[in-house]
KELUMMAR-442282 format. One record per residue (C-alpha): x, y, z. Coordinates in steps of 0.25 Angstrom, whole numbers, plus 5000, padded with zeros to 4 digits. Each point is the difference from the previous one (the first is absolute). Example, Ala and Ser with C-alpha at 12.3 -4.5 7.8 and 13.67 -1.06 7.14 Angstrom:
BEGIN
504949825031/500650144998/
***
This chain:
BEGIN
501649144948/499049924992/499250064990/501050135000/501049904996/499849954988/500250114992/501350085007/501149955007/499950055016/501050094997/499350074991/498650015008/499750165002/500150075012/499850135006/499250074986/501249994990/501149915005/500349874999/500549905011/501349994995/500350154999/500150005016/501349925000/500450044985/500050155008/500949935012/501149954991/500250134991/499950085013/501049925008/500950024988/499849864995/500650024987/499849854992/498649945003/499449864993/498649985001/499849844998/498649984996/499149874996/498649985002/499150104991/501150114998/499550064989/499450135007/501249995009/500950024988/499150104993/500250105013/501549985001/500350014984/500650125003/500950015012/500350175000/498750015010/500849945011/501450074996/500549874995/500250044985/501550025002/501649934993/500249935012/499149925007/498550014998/498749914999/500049854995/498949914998/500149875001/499149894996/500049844998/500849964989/500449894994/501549974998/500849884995/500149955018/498650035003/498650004996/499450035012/499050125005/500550065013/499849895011/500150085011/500350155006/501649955003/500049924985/499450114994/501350095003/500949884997/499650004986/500450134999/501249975008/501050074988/499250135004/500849995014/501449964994/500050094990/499950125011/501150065009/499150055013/500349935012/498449995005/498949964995/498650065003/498849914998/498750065002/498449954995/499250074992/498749985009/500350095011/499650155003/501150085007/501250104999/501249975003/501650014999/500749884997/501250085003/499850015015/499649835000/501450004995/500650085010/499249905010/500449874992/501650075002/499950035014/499549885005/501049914992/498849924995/499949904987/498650054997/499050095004/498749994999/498950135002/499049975010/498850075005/499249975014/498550004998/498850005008/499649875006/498850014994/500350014985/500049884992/501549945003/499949874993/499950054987/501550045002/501449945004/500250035014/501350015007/500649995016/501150095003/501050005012/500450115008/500850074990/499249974990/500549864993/499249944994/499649865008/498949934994/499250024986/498549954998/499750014987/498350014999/499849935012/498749945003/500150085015/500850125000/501049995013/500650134995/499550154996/501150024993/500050004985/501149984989/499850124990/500649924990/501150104999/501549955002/501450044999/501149914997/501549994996/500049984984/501049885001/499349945012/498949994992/500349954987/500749895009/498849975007/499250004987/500949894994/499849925010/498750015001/500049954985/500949905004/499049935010/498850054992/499450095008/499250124994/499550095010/500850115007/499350025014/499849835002/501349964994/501050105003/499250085012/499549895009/501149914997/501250085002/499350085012/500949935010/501349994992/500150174993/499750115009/498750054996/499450145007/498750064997/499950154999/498850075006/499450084990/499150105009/499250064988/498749974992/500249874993/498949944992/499849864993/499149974988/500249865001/498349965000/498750094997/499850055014/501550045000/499950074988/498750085004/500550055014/501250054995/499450074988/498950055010/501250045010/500450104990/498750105002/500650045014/500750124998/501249955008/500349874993/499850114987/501050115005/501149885004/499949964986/499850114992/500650125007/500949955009/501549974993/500449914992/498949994990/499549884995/499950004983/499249944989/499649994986/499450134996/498950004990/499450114992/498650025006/499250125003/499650035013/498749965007/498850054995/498850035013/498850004990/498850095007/499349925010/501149925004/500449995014/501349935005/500649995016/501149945005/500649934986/500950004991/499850044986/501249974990/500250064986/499049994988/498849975009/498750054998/499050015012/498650024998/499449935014/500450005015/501349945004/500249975017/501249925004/500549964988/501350004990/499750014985/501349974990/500350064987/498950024991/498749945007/498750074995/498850025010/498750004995/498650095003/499549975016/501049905002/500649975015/501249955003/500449975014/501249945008/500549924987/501350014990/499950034986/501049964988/500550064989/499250024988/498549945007/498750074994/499050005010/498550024993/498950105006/499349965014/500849905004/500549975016/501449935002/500349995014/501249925007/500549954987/501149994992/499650044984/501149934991/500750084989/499350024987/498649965005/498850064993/498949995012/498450034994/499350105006/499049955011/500949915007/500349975015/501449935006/500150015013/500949925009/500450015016/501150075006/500549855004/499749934986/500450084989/499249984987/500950004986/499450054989/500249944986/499250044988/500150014986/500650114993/499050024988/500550134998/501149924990/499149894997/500250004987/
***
């Protein structure tokens, strides 16, 4: 995500005007009835921890269950940050003994979709598998290397796992989203540790593919993954089409987030704005085409912005032209610029924020 990066962790990146990536499957688990959920974070948590520092906006705020947050610590047995995605739970592991639900739900927080775990469960049940893993069938002409891809057989068994391959031999793409038996995994995660091996899809995935039955469920909806700027552009983009909007917005279950106390948008005489989103607190003075603005971006005098994403908090002086950009959060752009970038190579935007320059 480069630049986006290093401020946020990717689960915290905006999307779609007022949410946040890991709202999508934050929303999944309270409205699968996903009673007890840890978040395990690491790298620049910070704003991650700031938007879940109170869990009531997803229905979590309850006396049994509710939202954990788990970090790197240091204890008297380890002093390590979390080597990998499967270490990252095993450091946790007392989290999983200490609960009683026979299944486990492990999603990412870098996708974009709805969906009930509860019928993945009833998948995982029926077909007697030891895990399942969520997986989507792409277009052949997306980018597939960026992704783990999977061959299934017949009856959909998982045969064959390429993890970012070099040349993709499949269309079909691990959503990162897996259900397993609790006890199966805490065994598997020991013996992980054991052998020390860190990474779930490498060291329990591909390595046990041949010896625990593994089935992919076809998951037929919208899926998106933020996983690299162009990612996260097209999926935030996808969200100006009214169908992709309605699935999300209108359509049951809804997907929650961290409210915050803004007023409406303001459309300033002169201002002309198509096809966009416009989220809460903003103030538009200029022409806006094609675009998604989040919380509390100001838009000066005669400026145009065209086919670009704005973030939170970004003042954007008079006369200035942004096009096929991405304007980082907090930025003070001067009047009288020009960013523009290409459909295929979309330009970041940095600046400094001299608005609290002190």
């Amino acid at each position: 995500m480069g630049m986006l990066s290093q401020k946020r962790a990717i689960s915290a990146m905006p999307v779609a005007g007022s949410y946040r990536a890991i709202d999508f499957s934050l929303s999944n688990m309270t409205n699968s009835q996903v009673k007890k959920v840890a978040v395990i974070t690491q790298y620049n948590s910070l704003s991650l921890s700031e938007h879940l520092s109170s869990s009531k906006w997803w229905n979590f705020g309850r006396k049994q269950g509710g939202l954990y947050i788990y970090t790197p610590s240091i204890t008297p047995t380890n002093a390590n940050w979390y080597r990998g995605t499967a270490d990252s739970i095993y450091q946790n592991i007392k989290f999983l003994k200490d609960s009683h639900e026979p299944y486990v739900v492990i999603a990412s927080g870098d996708g974009v979709y709805k969906l009930d775990y509860g019928e993945v469960l009833e998948y995982h049940i029926a077909k007697k598998a030891d895990i399942t893993m969520v997986c989507k069938r792409l277009p052949e002409n997306e980018n597939l290397c960026r992704f783990g891809l999977v061959k299934l057989s017949d009856d959909n068994r998982v045969v064959d796992i390429d993890e970012k391959p070099m040349v993709a031999t499949s269309n079909i793409v691990n959503c990162g989203i897996y259900v397993i038996r609790r006890r199966l995994l805490i065994e598997l995660l020991e013996q992980c540790a054991e052998e020390d091996r860190y990474e779930f899809v490498r060291d329990i995935l591909m390595r046990y593919k041949n010896v625990k039955k593994i089935y992919a469920y076809p998951l037929t909806t919208y899926w998106g993954n933020i996983s690299n700027i162009p990612a996260y552009y097209k999926v935030n983009m996808d969200f100006l089409d009214a169908r992709v909007r309605d699935y999300f917005f209108h359509q049951y279950p809804d997907v929650y987030s961290k409210v915050d106390d803004n007023p409406p948008a303001k459309y300033n005489p002169g201002s002309h704005v198509r096809n966009s989103l416009v989220s809460s607190g903003c103030i538009i003075n200029g022409t806006i085409e094609n675009s998604i603005l989040f919380k509390q971006a100001y838009i000066g005098n005669n400026c145009v912005i065209r086919n670009s994403i704005i973030l939170n908090d970004v003042y954007i002086g008079d006369n200035t032209v942004i096009e096929n950009c991405i304007v980082e959060s907090h930025d003070t752009i001067k009047a009288n610029m020009t960013y523009v970038g290409s459909p295929d190579d979309i330009r970041v935007v940095v600046e400094k924020n001299i608005r609290y320059d002190f």
